[in-house]
N, C-alpha and C positions, 0 to 999 in steps of 0.2 A: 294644173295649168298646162295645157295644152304645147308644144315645144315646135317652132317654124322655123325648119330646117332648111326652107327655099331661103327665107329673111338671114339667117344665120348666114351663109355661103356669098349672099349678095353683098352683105355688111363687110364680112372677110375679103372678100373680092374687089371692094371699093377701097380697102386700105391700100397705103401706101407712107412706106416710113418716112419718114423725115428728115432732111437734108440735116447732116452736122459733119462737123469738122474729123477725121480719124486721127488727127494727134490731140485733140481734147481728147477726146476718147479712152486714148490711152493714158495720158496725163489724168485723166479721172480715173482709172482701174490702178496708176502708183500713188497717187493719194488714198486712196482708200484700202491698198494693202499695207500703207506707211501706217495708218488710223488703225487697224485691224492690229496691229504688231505693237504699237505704242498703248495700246487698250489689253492685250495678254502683258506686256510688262509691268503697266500700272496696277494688272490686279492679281500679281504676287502677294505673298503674303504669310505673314513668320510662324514658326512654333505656336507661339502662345496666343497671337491670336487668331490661329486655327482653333486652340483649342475653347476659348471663348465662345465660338460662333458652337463649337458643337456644346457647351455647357449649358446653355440656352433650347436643347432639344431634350432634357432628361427632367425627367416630369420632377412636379416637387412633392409628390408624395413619397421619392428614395428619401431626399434628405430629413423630411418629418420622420418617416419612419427612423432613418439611422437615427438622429437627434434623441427618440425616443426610446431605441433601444440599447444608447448610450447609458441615460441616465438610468433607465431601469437597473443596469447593470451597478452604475457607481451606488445605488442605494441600495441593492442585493448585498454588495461588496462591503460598503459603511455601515450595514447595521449589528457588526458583531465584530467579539476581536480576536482575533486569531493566532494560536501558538505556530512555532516554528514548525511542526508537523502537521498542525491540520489542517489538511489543502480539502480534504472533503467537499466541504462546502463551496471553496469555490472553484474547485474545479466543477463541480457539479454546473455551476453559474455560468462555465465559459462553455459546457459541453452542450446547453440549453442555447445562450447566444450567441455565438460565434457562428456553427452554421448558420443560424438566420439571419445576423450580419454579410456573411461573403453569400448569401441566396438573393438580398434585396437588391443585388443589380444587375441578375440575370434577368430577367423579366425586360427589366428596360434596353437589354441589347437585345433581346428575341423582337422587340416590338417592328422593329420594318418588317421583320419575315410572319409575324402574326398577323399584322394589319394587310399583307400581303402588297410592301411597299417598296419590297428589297430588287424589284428590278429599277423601279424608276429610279432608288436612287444609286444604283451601279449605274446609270446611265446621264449622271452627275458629273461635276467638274472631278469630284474626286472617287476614288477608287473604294469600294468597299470597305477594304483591307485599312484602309486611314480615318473613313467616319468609323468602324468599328472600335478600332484600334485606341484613336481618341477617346472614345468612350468608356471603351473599358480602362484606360489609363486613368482618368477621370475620376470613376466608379474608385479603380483601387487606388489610389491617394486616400481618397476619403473613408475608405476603408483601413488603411492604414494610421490615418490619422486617429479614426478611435479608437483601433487597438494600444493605438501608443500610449492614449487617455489611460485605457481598463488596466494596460501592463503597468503604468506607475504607479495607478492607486492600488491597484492588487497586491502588488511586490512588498509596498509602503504599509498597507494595513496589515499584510499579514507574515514579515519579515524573509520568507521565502527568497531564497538566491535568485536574481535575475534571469539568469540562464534556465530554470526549471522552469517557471512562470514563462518564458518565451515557448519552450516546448509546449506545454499545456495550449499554450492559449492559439501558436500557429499548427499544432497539428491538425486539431480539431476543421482550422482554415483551410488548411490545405486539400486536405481529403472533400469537403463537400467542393470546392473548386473546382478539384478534379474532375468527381463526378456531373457538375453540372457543365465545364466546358465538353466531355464527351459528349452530353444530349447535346450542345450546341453544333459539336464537330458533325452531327447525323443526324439531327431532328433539326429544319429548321421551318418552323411553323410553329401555327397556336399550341400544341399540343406540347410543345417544346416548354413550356413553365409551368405547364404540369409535371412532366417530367422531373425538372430541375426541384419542384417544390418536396416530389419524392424521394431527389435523392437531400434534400434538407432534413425532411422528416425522419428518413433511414438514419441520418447520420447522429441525428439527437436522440434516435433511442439510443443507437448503440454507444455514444461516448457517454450517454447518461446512466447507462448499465454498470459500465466501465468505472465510473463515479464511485460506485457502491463497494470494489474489490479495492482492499485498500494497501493491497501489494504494487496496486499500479500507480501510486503516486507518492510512494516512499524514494528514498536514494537510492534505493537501490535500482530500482525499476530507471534511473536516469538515459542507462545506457540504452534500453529498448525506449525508450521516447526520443533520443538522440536519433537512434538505425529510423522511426518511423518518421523524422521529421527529414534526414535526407531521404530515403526512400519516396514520400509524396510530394516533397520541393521536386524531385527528378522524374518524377508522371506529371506533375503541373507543368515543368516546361517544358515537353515534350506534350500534352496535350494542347497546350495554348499555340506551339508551331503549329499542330497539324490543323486548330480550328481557323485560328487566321489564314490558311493555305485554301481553306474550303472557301473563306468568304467570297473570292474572284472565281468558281470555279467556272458560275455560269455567266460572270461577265470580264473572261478571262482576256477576251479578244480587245476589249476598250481601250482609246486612246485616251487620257486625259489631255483636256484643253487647257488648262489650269492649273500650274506647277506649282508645289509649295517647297520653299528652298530647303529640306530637312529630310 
């Protein structure tokens, strides 16, 4: 369609604004900053149901899976009974799932930066670093919750001291954590849960090796499962600082419009 530039000019040229009063005027721009201002306070908004709105964003195929590899485990766990020494078996059982428990919810924090959606939403009410944060808080509750399951039936079926059974079952957690928040601190794209998936896979041969040497889950062996569980509690939170520090880095400058009181 052709574009009439003379018509254009004439039409501009024959306007003329429209007589009104300059104290409505103004009275209409403190109304409307009053409305503006009473509209950011109404849409504050607490802890928890922050974290509602973000639980509603994580697919339900974590939870089937966790669900599923819950129970695999209590039935791994229940089918046999177990003397005061031999963890064999199930350490073998935690060294299999536990990485792939703390692996099922990388994938779903990679997804804004795999779907290539992680600017739009840093340019969100809220900040990277809180939908992330959120999530992964989320992630490990429910993560935690079924360790809590696997540790009482383990401890229970197989009379092992509670403190040995926590070693076992959070070292194995921790190290793949590790590993997969580094690929998150520096991969963040599709490629990122591949990554994450290898370092799963690495971690289940190697603790399932480990399985097999049966000096490594005797009493004695307590104290090197002690040094290895603070040693990777102390690279987990010092990895988790530095990946939460990456999530704002390319939308560091953003203001939030949207305050959450917490």
């Amino acid at each position: 369609m052709k574009i009439n530039e003379r018509k254009i000019r004439e039409d501009l040229a024959s306007f003329s604004v429209p007589a009104y009063d300059p104290e409505k005027m103004r009275e209409t721009v403190q109304l409307a900053k009053a409305a503006y201002r009473e509209r950011q306070f109404a849409a504050r908004i607490g802890f928890w149901e922050f974290l509602s709105m973000q639980l509603r964003f994580i697919g339900k195929w974590v939870w089937l899976a966790q669900v599923v590899l819950l129970l695999s485990v209590l039935l791994a766990v229940s089918r046999r009974s177990f003397a005061v020494n031999e963890m064999q078996h199930v350490f073998l059982v935690f060294s299999c799932a536990v990485p792939l428990l703390a692996f099922l919810g990388f994938p779903e924090i990679l997804k804004s930066y795999a779907h290539g959606m992680a600017e739009i939403e840093g340019c969100t009410h809220f900040s990277m670093r809180k939908l992330m944060g959120a999530r992964m808080l989320i992630l490990g509750l429910a993560d935690l919750c079924c360790m809590t399951v696997i540790l009482a039936a383990s401890a229970a079926r197989s009379g092992t001291p509670v403190l040995r059974m926590i070693l076992y079952l959070f070292v194995p957690f921790n190290v793949t954590c590790c590993g997969c928040l580094t690929v998150l601190e520096h991969v963040k794209s599709r490629q990122g849960g591949y990554f994450c998936a290898a370092v799963c896979v690495l971690c289940i041969a190697v603790f399932s090796q480990l399985s097999f040497v049966k000096g490594f889950y005797e009493t004695a062996a307590t104290g090197m499962w002690i040094v290895l569980f603070f040693c990777s509690l102390a690279y987990f939170a010092t990895e988790l600082f530095r990946a939460f520090r990456s999530f704002d880095r390319l939308f560091c400058s953003k203001q939030e419009t949207l305050s959450v009181p917490w």
